[in-house]
PyMOL CGO cylinders between C-alpha atoms (Angstrom):
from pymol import cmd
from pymol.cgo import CYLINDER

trace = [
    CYLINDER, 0.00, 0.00, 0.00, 1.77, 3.18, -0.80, 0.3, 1, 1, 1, 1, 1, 1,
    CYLINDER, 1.77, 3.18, -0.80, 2.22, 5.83, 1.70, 0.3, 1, 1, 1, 1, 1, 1,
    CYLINDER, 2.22, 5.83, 1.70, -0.42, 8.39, 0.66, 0.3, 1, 1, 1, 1, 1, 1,
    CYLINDER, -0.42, 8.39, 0.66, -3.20, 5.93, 0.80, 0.3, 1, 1, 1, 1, 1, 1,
    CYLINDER, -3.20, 5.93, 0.80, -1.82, 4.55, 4.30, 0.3, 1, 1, 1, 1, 1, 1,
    CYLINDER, -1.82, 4.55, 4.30, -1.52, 8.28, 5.54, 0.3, 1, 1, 1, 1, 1, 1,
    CYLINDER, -1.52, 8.28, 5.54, -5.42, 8.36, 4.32, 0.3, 1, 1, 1, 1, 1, 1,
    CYLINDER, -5.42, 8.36, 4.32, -6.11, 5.79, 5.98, 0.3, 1, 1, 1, 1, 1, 1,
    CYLINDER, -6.11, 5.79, 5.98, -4.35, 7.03, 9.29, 0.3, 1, 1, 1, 1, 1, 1,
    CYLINDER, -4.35, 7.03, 9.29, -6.68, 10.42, 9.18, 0.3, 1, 1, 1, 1, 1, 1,
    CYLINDER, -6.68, 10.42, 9.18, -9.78, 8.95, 8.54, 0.3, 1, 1, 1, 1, 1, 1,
    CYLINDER, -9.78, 8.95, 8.54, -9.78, 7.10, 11.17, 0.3, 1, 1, 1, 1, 1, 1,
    CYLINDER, -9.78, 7.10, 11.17, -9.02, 10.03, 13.33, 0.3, 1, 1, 1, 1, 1, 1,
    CYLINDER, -9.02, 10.03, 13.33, -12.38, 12.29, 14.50, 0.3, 1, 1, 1, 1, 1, 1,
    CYLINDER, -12.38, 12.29, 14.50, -11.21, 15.39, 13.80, 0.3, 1, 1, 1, 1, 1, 1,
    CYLINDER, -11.21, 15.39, 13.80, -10.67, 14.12, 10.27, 0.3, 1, 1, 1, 1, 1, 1,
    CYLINDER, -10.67, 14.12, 10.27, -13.05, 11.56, 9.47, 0.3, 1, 1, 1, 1, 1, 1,
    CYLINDER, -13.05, 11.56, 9.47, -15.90, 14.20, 7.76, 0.3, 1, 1, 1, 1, 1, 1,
    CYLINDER, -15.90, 14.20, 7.76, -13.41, 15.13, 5.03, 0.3, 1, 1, 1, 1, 1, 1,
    CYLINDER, -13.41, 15.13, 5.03, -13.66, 13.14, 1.76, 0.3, 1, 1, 1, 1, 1, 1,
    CYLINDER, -13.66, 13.14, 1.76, -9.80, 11.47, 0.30, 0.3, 1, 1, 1, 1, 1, 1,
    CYLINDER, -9.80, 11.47, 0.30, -9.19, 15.08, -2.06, 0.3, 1, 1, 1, 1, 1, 1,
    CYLINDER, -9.19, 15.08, -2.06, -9.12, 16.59, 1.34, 0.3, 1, 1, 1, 1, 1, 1,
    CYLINDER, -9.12, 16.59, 1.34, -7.36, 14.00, 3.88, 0.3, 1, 1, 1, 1, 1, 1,
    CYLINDER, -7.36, 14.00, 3.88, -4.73, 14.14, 0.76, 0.3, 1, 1, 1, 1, 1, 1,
    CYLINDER, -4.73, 14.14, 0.76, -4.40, 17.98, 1.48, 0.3, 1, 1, 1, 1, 1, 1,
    CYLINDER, -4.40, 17.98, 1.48, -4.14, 17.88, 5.09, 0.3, 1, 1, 1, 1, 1, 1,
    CYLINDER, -4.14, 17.88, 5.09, -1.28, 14.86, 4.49, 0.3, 1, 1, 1, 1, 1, 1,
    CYLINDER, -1.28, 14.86, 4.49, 1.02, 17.80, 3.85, 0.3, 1, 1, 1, 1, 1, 1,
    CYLINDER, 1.02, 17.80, 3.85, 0.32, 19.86, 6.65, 0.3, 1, 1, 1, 1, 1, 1,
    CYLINDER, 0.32, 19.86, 6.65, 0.57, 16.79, 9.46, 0.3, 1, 1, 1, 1, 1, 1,
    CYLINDER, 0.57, 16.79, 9.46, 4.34, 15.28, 10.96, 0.3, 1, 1, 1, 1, 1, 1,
    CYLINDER, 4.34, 15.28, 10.96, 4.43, 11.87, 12.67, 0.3, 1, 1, 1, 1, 1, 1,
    CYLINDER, 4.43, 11.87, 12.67, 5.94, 11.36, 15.69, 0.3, 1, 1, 1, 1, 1, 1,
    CYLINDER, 5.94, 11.36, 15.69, 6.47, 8.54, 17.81, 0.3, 1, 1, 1, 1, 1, 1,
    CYLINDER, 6.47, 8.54, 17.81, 7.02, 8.26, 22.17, 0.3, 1, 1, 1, 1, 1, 1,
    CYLINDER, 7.02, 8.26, 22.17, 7.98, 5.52, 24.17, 0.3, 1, 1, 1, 1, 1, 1,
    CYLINDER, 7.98, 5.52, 24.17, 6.24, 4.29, 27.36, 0.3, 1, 1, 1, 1, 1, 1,
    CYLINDER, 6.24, 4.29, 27.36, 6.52, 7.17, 29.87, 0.3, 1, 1, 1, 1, 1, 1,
    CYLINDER, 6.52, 7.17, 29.87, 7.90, 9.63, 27.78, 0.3, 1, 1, 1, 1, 1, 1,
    CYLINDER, 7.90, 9.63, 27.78, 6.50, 13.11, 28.35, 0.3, 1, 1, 1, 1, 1, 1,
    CYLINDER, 6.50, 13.11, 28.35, 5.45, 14.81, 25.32, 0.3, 1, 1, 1, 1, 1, 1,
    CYLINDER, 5.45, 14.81, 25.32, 4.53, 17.93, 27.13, 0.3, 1, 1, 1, 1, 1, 1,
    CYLINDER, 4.53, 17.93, 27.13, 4.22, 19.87, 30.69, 0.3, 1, 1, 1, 1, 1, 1,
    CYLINDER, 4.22, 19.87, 30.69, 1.84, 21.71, 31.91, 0.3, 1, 1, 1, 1, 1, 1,
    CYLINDER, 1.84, 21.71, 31.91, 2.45, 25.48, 31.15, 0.3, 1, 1, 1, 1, 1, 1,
    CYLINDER, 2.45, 25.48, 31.15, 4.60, 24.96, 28.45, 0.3, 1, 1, 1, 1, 1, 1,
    CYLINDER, 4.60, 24.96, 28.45, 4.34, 27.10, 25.27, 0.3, 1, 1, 1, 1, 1, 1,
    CYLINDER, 4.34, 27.10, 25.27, 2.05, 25.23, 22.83, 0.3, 1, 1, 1, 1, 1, 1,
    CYLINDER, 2.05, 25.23, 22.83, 2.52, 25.41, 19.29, 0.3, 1, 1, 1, 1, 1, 1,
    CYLINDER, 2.52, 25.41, 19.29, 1.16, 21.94, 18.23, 0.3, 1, 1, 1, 1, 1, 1,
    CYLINDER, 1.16, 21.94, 18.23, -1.89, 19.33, 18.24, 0.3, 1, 1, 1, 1, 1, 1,
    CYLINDER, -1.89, 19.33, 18.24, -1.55, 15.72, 18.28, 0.3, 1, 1, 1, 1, 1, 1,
    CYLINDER, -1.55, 15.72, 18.28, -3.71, 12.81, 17.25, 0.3, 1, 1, 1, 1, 1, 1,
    CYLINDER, -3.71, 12.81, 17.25, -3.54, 9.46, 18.32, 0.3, 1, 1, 1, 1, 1, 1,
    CYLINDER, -3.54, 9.46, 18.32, -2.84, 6.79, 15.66, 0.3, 1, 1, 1, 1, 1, 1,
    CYLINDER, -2.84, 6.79, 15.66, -1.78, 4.08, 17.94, 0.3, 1, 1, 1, 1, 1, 1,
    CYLINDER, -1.78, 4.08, 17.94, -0.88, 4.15, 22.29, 0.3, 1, 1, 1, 1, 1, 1,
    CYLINDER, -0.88, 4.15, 22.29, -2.83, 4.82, 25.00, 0.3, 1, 1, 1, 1, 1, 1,
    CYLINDER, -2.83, 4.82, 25.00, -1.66, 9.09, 26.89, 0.3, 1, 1, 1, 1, 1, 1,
    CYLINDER, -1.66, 9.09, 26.89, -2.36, 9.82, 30.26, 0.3, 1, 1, 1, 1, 1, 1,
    CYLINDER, -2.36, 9.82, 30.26, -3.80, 13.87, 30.66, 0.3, 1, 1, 1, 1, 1, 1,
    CYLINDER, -3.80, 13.87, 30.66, -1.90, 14.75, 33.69, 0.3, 1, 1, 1, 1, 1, 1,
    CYLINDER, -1.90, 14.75, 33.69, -3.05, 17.93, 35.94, 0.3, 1, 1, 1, 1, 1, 1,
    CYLINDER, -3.05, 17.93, 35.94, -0.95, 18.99, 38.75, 0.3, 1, 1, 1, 1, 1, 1,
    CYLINDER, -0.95, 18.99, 38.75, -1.33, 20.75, 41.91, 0.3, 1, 1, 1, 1, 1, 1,
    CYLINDER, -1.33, 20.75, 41.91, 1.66, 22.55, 42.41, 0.3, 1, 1, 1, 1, 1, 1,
    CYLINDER, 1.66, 22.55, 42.41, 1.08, 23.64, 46.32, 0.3, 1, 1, 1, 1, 1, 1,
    CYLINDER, 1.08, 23.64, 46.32, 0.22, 20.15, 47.39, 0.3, 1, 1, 1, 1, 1, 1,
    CYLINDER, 0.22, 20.15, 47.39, 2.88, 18.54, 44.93, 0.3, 1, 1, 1, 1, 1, 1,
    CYLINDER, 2.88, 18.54, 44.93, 0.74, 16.11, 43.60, 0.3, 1, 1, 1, 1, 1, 1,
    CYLINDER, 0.74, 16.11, 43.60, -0.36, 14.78, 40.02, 0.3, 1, 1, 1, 1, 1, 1,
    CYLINDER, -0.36, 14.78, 40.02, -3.96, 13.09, 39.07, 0.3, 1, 1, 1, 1, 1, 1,
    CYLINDER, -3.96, 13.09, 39.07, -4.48, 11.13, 35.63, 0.3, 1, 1, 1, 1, 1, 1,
    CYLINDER, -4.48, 11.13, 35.63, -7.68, 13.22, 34.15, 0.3, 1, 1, 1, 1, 1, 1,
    CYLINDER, -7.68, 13.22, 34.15, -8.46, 10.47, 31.65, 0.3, 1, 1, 1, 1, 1, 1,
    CYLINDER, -8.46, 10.47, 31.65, -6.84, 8.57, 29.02, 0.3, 1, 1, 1, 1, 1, 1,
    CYLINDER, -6.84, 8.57, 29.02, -7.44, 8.75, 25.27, 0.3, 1, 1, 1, 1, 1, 1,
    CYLINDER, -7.44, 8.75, 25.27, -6.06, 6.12, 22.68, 0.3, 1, 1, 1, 1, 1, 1,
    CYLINDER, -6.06, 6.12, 22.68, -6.24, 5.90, 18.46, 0.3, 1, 1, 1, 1, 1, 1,
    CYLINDER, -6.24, 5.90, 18.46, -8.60, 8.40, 16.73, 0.3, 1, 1, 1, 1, 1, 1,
    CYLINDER, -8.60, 8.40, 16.73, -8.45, 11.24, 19.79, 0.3, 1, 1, 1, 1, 1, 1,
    CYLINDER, -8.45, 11.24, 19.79, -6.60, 14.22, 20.05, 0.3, 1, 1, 1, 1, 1, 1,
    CYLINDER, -6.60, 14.22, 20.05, -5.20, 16.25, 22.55, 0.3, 1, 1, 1, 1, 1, 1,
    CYLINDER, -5.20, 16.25, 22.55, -3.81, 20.33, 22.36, 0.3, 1, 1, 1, 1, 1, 1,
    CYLINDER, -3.81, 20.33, 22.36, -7.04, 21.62, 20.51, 0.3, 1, 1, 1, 1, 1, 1,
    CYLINDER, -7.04, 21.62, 20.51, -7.23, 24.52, 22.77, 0.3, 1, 1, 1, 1, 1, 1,
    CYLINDER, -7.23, 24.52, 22.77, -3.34, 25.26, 22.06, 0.3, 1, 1, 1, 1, 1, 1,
    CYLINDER, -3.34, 25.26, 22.06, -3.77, 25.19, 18.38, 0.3, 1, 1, 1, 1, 1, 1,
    CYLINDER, -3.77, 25.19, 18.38, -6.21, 27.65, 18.45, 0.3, 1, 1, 1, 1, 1, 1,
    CYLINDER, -6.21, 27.65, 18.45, -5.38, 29.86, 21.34, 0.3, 1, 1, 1, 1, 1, 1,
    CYLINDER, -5.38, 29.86, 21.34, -1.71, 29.85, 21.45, 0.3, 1, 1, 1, 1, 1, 1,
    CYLINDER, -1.71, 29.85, 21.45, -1.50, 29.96, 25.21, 0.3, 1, 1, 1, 1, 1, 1,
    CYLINDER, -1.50, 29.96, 25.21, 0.32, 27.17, 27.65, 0.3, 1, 1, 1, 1, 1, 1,
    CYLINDER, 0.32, 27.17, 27.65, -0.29, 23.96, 27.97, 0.3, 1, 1, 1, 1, 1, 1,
    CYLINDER, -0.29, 23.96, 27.97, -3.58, 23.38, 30.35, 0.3, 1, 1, 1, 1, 1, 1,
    CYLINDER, -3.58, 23.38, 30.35, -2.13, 19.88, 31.26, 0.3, 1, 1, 1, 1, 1, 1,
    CYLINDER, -2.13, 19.88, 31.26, 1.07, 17.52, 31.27, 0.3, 1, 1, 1, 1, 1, 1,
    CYLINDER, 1.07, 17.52, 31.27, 0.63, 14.60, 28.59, 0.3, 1, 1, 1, 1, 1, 1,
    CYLINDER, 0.63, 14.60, 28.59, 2.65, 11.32, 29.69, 0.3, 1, 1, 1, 1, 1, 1,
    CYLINDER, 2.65, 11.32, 29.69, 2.70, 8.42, 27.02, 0.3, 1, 1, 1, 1, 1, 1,
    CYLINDER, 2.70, 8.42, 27.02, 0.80, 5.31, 29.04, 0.3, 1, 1, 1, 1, 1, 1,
    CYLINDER, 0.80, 5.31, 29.04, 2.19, 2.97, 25.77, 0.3, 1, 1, 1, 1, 1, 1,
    CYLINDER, 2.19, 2.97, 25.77, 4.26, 3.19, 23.11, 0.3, 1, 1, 1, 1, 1, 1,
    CYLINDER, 4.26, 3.19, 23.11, 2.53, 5.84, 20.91, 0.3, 1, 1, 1, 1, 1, 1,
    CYLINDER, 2.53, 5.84, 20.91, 2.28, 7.09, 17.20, 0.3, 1, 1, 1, 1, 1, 1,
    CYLINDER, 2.28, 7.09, 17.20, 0.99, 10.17, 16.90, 0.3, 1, 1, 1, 1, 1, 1,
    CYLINDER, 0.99, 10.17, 16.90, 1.10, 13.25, 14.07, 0.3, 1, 1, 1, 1, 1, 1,
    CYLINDER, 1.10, 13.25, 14.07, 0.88, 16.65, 14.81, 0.3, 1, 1, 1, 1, 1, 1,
    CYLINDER, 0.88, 16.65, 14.81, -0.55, 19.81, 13.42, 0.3, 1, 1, 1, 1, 1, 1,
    CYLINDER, -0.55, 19.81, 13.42, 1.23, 22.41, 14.31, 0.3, 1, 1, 1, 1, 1, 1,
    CYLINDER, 1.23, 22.41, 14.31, 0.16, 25.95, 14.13, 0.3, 1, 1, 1, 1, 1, 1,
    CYLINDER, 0.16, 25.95, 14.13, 2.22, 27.81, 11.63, 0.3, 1, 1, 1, 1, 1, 1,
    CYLINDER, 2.22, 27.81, 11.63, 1.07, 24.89, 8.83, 0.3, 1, 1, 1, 1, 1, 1,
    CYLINDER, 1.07, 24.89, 8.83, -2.16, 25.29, 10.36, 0.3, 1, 1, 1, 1, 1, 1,
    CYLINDER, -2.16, 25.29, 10.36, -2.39, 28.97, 9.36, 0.3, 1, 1, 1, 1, 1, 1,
    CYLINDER, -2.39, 28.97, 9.36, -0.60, 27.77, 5.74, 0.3, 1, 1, 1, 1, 1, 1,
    CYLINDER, -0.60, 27.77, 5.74, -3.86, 25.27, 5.46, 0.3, 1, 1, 1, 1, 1, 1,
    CYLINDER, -3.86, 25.27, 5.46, -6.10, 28.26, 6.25, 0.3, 1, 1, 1, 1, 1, 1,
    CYLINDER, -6.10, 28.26, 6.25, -4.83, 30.49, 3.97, 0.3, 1, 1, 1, 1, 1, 1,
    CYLINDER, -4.83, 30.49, 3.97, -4.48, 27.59, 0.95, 0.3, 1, 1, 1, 1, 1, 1,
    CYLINDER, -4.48, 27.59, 0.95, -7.50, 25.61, 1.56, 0.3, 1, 1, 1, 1, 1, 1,
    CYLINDER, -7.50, 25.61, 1.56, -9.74, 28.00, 3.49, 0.3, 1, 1, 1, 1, 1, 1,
    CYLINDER, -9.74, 28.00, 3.49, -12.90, 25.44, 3.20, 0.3, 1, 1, 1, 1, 1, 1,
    CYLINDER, -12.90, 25.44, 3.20, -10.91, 22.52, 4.14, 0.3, 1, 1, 1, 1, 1, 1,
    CYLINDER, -10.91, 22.52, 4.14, -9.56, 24.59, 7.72, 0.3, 1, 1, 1, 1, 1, 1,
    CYLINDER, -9.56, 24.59, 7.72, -13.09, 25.46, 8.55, 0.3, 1, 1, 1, 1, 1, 1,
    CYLINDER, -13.09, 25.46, 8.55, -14.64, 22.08, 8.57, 0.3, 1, 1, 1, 1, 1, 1,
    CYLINDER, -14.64, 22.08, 8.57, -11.12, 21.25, 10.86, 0.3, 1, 1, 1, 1, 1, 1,
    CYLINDER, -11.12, 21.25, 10.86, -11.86, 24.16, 13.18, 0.3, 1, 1, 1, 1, 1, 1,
    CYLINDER, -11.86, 24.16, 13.18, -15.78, 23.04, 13.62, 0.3, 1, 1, 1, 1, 1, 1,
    CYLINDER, -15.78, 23.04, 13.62, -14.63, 19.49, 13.95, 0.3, 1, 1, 1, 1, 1, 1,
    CYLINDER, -14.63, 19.49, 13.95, -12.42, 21.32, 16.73, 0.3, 1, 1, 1, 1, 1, 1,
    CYLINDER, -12.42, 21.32, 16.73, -14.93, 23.07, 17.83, 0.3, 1, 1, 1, 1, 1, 1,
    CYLINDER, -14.93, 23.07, 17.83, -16.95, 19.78, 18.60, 0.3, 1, 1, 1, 1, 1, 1,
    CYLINDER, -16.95, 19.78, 18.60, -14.57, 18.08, 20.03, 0.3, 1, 1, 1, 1, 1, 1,
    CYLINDER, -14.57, 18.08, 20.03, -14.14, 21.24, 22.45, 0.3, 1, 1, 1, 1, 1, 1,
    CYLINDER, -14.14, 21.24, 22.45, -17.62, 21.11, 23.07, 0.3, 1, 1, 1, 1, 1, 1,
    CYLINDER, -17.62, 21.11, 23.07, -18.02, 17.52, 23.95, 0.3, 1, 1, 1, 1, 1, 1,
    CYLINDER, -18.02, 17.52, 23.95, -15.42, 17.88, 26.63, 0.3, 1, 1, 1, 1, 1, 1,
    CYLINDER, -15.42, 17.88, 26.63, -16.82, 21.16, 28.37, 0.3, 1, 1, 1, 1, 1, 1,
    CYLINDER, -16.82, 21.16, 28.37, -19.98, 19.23, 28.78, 0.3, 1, 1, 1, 1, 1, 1,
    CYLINDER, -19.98, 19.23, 28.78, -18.39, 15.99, 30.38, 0.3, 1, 1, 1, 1, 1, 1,
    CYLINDER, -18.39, 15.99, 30.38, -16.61, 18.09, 32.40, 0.3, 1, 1, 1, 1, 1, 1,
    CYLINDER, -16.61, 18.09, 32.40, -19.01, 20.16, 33.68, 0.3, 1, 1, 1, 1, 1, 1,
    CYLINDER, -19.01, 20.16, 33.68, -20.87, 16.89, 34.02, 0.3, 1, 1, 1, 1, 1, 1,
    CYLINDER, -20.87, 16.89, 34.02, -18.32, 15.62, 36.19, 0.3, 1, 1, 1, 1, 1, 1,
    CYLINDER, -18.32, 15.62, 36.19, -18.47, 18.40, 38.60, 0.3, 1, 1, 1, 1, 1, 1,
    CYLINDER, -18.47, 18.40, 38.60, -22.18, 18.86, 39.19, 0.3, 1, 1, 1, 1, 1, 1,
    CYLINDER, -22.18, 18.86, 39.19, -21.79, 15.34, 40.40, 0.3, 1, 1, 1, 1, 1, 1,
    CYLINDER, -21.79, 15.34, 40.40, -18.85, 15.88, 42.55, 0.3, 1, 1, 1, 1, 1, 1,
    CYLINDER, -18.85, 15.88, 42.55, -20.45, 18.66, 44.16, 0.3, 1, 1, 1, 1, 1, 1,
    CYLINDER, -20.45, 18.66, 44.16, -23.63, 17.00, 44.16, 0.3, 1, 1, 1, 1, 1, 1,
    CYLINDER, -23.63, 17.00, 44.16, -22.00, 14.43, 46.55, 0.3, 1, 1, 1, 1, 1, 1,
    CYLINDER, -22.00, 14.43, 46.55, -20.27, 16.49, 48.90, 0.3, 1, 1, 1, 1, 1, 1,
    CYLINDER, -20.27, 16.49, 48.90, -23.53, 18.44, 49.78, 0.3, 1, 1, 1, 1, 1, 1,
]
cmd.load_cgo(trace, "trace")
């Protein structure tokens, strides 16, 4: 199988990606890098600069968030092949929100923002259904989250 088709492949079966037809996962093949982490590696901290998004081909990450007066760490979830992770820092530009620690051996590509902007300004239509798939994605995890803390505080009353 050649490597455009595989890269196909790769993106459609990513959610972010899997509205766009092959004309346009052959597009965004250009804009994406593959990377891969070992077991335990770190692929970012908490309050770092972001610059990048990632999406899970293969591997499990942990979402790490910290509390830095009581020195401790909690796993927030865990997402495997087709997720994403650094939405928020693709389109905002600001730190990192959470540490991301690689549970597995991972593949992953990444998007980052400068080809981002070169996708927006070459394939305009292409970026926008990206940015709503973004958008939905964003969406989704506001509500579980906010889901998750009506019924924490729900039990502590």
């Amino acid at each position: 199988m050649d490597n455009t088709i595989q890269m196909q492949l790769l993106l459609g079966d990513i959610a972010i990606f899997n509205h766009l037809d092959n004309d346009e996962l052959m597009v965004v093949e250009k804009y994406v890098f593959p990377y891969k982490f070992k077991q335990d590696q770190i692929l970012f901290y908490e309050g770092e600069h972001a610059h990048y998004m990632c999406f899970v081909l293969s591997g499990e990450l942990d979402i790490i968030k910290g509390d830095e007066k009581e020195g401790q760490q909690v796993v927030i979830t865990t997402i495997g092949k087709g997720e994403s992770l650094g939405e928020m820092s693709l389109l905002d530009g600001l730190p990192r929100s959470a540490t991301v620690k690689a549970r597995s051996d991972v593949y992953v590509i990444a998007l980052k923002r400068e080809q981002f902007s070169q996708l927006q300004a070459e394939h305009p239509a292409i970026a926008l259904k990206i940015i709503k798939a973004i958008a939905r994605v964003l969406s989704t995890n506001l509500r579980k989250t906010s889901d998750q803390i009506t019924h924490y505080m729900l039990s502590i009353t």
